[in-house]
C-alpha positions, 0 to 999 in steps of 0.5 A: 500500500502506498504510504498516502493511503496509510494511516498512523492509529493512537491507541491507549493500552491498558497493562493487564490486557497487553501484557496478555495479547500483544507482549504475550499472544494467543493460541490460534489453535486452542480457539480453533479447538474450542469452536470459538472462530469458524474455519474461515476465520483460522484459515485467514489467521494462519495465514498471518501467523503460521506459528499460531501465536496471534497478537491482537487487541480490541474495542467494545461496542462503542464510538472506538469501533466505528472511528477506528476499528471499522477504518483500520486498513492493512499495512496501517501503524499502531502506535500503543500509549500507556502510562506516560510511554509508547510501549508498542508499535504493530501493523494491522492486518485484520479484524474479525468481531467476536464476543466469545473470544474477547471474553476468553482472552481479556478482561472486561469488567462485564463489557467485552472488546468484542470488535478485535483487531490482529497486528503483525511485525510488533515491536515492544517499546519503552519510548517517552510519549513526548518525544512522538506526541509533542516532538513529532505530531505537534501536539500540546500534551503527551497523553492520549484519550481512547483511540484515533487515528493520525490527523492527516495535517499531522499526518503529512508533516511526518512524511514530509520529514521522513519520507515514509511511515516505515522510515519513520517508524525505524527513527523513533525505535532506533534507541528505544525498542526493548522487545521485553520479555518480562519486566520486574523492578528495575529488571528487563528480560529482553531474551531468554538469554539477555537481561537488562539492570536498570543502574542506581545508588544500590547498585554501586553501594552494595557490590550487587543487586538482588533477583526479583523471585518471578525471573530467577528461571531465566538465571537458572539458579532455583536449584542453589539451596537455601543459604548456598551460593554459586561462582559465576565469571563475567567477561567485560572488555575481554576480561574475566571477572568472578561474581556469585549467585546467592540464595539468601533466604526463602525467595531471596536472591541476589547477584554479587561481584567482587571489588574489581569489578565493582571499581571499575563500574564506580570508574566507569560510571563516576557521573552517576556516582556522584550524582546518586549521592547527591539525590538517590532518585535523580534520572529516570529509568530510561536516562539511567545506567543499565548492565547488560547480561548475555547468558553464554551458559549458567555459570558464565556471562558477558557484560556490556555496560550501556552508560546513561545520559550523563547531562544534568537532568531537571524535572517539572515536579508537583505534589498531586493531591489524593481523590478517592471517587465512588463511581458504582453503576456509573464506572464502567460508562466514565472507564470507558470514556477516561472521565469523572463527570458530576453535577453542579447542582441537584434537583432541587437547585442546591450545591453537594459539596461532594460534587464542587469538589471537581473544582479543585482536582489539578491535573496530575492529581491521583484518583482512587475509583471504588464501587461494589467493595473495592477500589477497582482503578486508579487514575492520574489526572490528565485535564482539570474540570471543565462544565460539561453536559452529562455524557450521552454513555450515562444515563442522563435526567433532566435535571443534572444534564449541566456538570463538570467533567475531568478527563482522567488515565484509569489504570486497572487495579489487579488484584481490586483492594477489598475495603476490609483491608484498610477501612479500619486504618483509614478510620483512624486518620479521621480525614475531614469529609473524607470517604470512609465514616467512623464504622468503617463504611463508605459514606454516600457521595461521589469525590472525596478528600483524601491524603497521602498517609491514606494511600500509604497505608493502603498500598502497604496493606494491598503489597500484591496489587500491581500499583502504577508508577504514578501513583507510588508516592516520592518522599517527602522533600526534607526526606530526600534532602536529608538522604542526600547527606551521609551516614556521618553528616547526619549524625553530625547535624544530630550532635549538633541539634541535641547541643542546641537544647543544652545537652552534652553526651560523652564523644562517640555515645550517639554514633554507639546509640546510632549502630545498636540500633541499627543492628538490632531494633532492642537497645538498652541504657543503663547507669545511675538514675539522672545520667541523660538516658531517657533524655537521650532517647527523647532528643535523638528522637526529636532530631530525627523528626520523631517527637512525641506530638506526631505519635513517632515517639512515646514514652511508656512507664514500666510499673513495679507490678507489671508481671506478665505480657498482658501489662505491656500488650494488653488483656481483656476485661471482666466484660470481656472486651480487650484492653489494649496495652500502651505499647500496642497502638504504637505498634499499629501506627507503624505497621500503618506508616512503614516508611517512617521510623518510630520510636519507644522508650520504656522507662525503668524497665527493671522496676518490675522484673523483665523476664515476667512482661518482656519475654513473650516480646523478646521470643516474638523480637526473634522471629524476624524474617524476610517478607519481600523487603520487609523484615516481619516476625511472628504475631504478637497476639493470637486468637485466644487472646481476645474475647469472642464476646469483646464489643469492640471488634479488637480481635479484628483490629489486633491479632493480626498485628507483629513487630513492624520493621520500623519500630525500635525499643530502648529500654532505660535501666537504673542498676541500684537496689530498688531495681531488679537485675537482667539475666542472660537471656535479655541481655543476650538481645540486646546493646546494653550501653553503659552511662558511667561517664559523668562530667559535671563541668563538661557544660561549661566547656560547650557553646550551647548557642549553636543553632540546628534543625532536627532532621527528617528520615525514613525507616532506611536509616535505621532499619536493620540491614542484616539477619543472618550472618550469610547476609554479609558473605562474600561481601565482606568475607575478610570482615567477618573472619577477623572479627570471628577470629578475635570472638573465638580467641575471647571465647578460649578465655570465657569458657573457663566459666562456661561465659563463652559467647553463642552464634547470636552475639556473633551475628549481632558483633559482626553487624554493628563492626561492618555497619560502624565500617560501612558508614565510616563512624568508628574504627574497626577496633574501637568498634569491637571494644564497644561490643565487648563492652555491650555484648560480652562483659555484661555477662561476667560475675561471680565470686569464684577465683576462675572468675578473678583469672577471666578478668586478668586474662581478658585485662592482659588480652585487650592491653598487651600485658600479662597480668595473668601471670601474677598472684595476689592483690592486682586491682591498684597495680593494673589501674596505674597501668591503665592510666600510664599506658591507655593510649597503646591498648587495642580495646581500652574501653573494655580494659577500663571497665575489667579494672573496676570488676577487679578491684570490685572483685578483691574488694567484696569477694564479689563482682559484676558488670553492673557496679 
């Protein structure tokens, strides 16, 4: 056909049904066999695809049929649009009507694209649609409504600069096309044997990157068991490089590379280094770095590395504000025609404001759609309101033909979100004329205000609902700020802002403060009552931007006659309704809100005995394990806990609750008579952080007129990043052994008393030393001797002389002397040499504590850590 009878076709793609029937296809044969198309109609198919495998696409009975499908000649260009990109361009080359097949091959929502339509030479593409919408047709917006065909204005301006559609459809692919097999994450199946890494700040930062579980078939590597791992050789530039697949846990796996490979990506892609540290979310997929694997067997891979755009980008950002639209019989008429249309007034001449509320939708605003129990569609908005007779595919009165309307890019939801999911969350938020009443039912209207928390909790609840891009929220603009600063500087600003309100804490207390908790979301402050511990917790919180007003921190009292979980996690009544405990509904606000750190102090933990009302919570603290990228443990109620009888429908709202990834405990201690001592097993779980530096002057030597703002982070800045010890392998392999090595020549020390140290305490040691490393707040040996001090010495006391030879052996081992070789009273001799000779230990700290167990020793028969 002539290039001046063919014609460019736009058409909008819904993702669910092209992922089903044009990067997917349809087995001719199977429709065949199930008497779906006649004879003629296979015959004509196969002679299109002698394979079979039919790429098509549809339209229901509506204006699309006869504007577009009914026009349609052969050798006619589709051009595919969803979700801001032309994913697709394909050649027609028939059509057929079919209610029976459309109804098998797609969903419909109870109205089929019954008038179908075959493409051939289909091309997947991943092209931003402002380069073919505004670029080369001129128009003034890059997004598409329904389907329509090229205007010929338009049509011929193409022509004219490239000669012929087919030149022009070659053009606009040079770059772009993908052809993707599969996509997940930031992965692109191109081939079964080629796949494509879209590169960011992890990427760089971790020597590697995980696997999503839906493509590790491509990599062949299902068979690795659990924990294990598999050498693999990359040949870049004609040279051989190792890396490993590993199976961490469950459905977790990654690819890790060694630090050569690793330096020369950070070489070769030193713009972008430097610019993911500066913004971790700058360049979009397409501008960004990728790696490219070609599969030559399981165990072997050549590697091209594609670059990026290495420009300065710059972004028209906007904070969409969040909708939630009851549509119910009206949906399937406004999906259809991409729309939300309402009244101005009603029947009786006055306003809803339910209705008004279309003034103020702003283009790009995000809308939830719901009817019949669940949110079916979201959608982002593409034209703001506009007054609008009532849409003749609606059902119009008389009295509301006048309204206004909006056009908006629904996107289908799959699976739909059950309003039984959320409703109950969303009742807590108490959004003002918002959709959800205070029984968790959805009041009567049409749009509706929503917020951004709202949508956050939702998306968290529905995790397997495929969410578009658009409607993923971007952090919080003092978030990303504050991610563009270190580890360190962060601390730093920290110091500095508990400075400002007239706080002094001894040098390195809050980068130790800030690895415990990073290590294990369970730290302990002890020392004498009035030392800051309960103050600290409350400023460090507050310079995160957790203070108590925004229910990110709370404070929690522990009671002398607290004896059993029920005290801290709650109980039921008499009547049988359930009493939540004051830990509890903290806990439900940060299973709600995971993106943000939150914080809980119990205070004076020991005045009651630990054992009695923690341990079901440490027992639950040792569950933790990997969901996707969350870290859940077991439950923390269960059903036997509640009441049948409770009125107050808490079992629903609690016993599905465990201890969210985003919530961290300090417990505050006073070690004195009136409280009661740890055993082992809490002490085992935790960084026990020791306040015995008093300095009483130290105020004075301070400039308190400093001025700093409190800082706002997100989980990932606390959240722990290791489970297992194989977490840090081979990564950091040579880490590991030498912090285990000195571990097990403590052991040959402690096991004199059966004191030594056990798998947990290792793990947690090796954490916090590779953390304090990683993010370049301690030496490695200063690291190791706050463990010590936290992890290992708490554990030593007692009266024997097995224990006296520990602590001049463990004195010797982190000095250098040789102490242990002498008899009789030592206390005053080993003191002066501590204070002589500090300097050159390898853990002072840990030296400085062993001589105050020692003169306590010889002093009472009798020693401990807590003094």
């Amino acid at each position: 056909m002539a290039d001046n009878d063919r014609r460019i076709y736009l058409i909008i793609g819904e993702k669910t049904n092209f992922n089903r029937t044009i990067k997917s296809s349809v087995d001719i044969n199977e429709l065949y066999e199930k008497n779906m198309i006649s004879e003629a109609t296979y015959n004509d198919l196969i002679s299109i695809y002698p394979d079979a495998k039919m790429k098509c696409w549809g339209f229901p009975d509506n204006k699309n049929k006869d504007n577009v499908w009914a026009r349609m000649n052969e050798d006619d260009l589709c051009l595919m649009y969803n979700d801001d990109q032309i994913v697709m361009s394909g050649i027609f080359k028939y059509r057929f009507h079919n209610q029976e097949v459309a109804e098998y091959i797609w969903e419909s929502d109870g109205v089929p694209f019954e008038y179908i339509f075959c493409l051939d030479d289909v091309h997947i593409l991943d092209i931003p649609s402002e380069k073919i919408l505004i670029e080369e047709f001129g128009y003034k917006k890059s997004f598409i409504m329904g389907a329509n065909p090229l205007a010929n204005s338009r049509l011929e301006k193409v022509l004219d600069k490239y000669g012929s559609i087919d030149n022009f459809r070659k053009e606009i692919e040079k770059e772009n096309r993908t052809d993707i097999l599969h996509s997940s994450n930031s992965w692109r199946i191109l081939s079964e044997n080629i796949f494509l890494k879209i590169i960011d700040k992890s990427v760089l930062h971790n020597n590697g990157t995980g696997i999503p579980k839906d493509i590790i078939k491509y990599f062949e590597i299902e068979d690795i068991a659990e924990g294990g791992n598999r050498e693999i050789i990359f040949n870049y530039n004609d040279e051989e490089y190792y890396a490993r697949f590993e199976h961490i846990s469950l459905d977790r796996y990654r690819i890790m590379w060694r630090q050569d490979f690793a330096n020369i990506l950070k070489d070769e892609l030193s713009f972008w280094h430097q610019k993911f540290e500066e913004d971790s979310s700058y360049g979009s997929d397409q501008e960004r770095p990728k790696l490219k694997f070609f599969k030559k067997s399981s165990n072997k891979y050549e590697i091209e590395l594609i670059k990026g755009e290495e420009t300065d980008i710059t972004y028209d950002k906007f904070d969409p504000n969040i909708w939630w639209v009851n549509q119910g019989q009206t949906m399937e008429a406004e999906k259809n025609e991409g729309i939300l249309w309402a009244p101005i007034k009603s029947k009786g001449g006055t306003t809803q404001y339910h209705w008004e509320t279309m003034t103020e939708v702003k283009l790009g605003d995000i809308i939830l759609h719901y009817a019949n129990g669940s949110l079916r569609y979201v959608s982002q908005v593409k034209e703001e309101a506009v007054k609008s007779e009532k849409p003749a595919s609606m059902e119009a009165d008389d009295w509301n033909r006048e309204g206004r309307l909006i056009k908006t890019d629904y996107y289908k939801l799959e699976p739909e979100v059950s309003l039984d999911q959320f409703n109950q969350e969303i009742v807590e938020l108490d959004i003002e004329k918002g959709p959800i009443n205070k029984l968790g039912g959805v009041n009567q209207g049409y749009l509706f205000y929503f917020n951004k928390k709202a949508l956050t909790i939702i998306q968290n609840k529905a995790k397997e609902t495929n969410w578009p891009e658009f409607a993923l929220l971007e952090e919080d603009p003092m978030i990303a700020e504050s991610d563009k600063l270190t580890t360190k500087e962060k601390l730093n600003q920290i110091k500095t802002y508990i400075k400002a309100q007239g706080y002094t804490y001894p040098d390195k207390l809050i980068e130790n403060f800030y690895l415990s908790l990073k290590t294990k979301p369970f730290v302990l402050l002890a020392g004498i009552s009035g030392t800051g511990k309960t103050k600290l917790v409350e400023l460090f919180a507050r310079a995160i931007g957790c203070p108590s007003d925004n229910d990110r921190f709370k404070l929690i009292s522990v009671k002398p006659d607290w004896n059993d979980s029920a005290d801290l996690l709650g109980y039921s009544n008499i009547r049988g309704d359930f009493q939540p405990g004051p830990i509890l509904e903290t806990i439900k606000k940060a299973a709600a809100d995971p993106a943000n750190p939150y914080l809980v102090c119990l205070d004076e933990m020991n005045l009651a005995r630990v054992e009695y009302y923690f341990s079901d919570f440490l027992s639950k603290m040792e569950t933790r394990h990997y969901d996707g990228d969350q870290i859940k443990t077991d439950r923390l109620l269960n059903e036997n806990d509640f009441d049948p009888n409770d009125k107050n429908n808490s079992k629903t709202k609690y016993s599905n609750l465990h201890i969210p990834d985003n919530l961290y405990l300090i417990g505050t201690v006073n070690m004195d008579e009136t409280t009661h001592p740890f055993s082992k097993k809490v002490l085992d779980r935790a960084n026990t952080i020791e306040f015995n530096q008093i300095d009483l002057t130290a105020f004075l030597k301070e400039d308190y007129s400093v001025q700093a703002q409190s800082l706002k982070v997100n989980n990932q800045f606390l959240k722990t990043e290791y489970l297992n010890l194989k977490d840090l392998l081979p990564a950091k392999k040579d880490e590991v052994r030498r912090i285990t090595e000195e571990l097990e020549r403590l052991n040959q020390i402690l096991k004199k008393a059966n004191l030594q140290v056990g798998y947990r305490i290792r793990d947690e040691i090796n954490f916090y030393v590779v953390e304090a490393l990683d993010k370049e707040l301690l030496a490695e040996n200063t690291a190791f001797d706050k463990e010590i001090l936290q992890k290992v010495l708490p554990r030593i006391q007692g009266s024997s002389a097995v224990i006296k030879e520990i602590l001049l052996e463990l004195f010797d081992f982190f000095s250098g002397a040789s102490f242990s070789k002498e008899n009789g009273q030592l206390s005053a001799k080993i003191w002066n040499y501590y204070q002589a000779e500090k300097e050159d230990f390898k853990y002072p700290e840990s030296a400085e504590k062993i001589t105050y167990m020692l003169r306590k020793f010889e002093e009472d028969g009798f020693t401990s850590y807590w003094l």
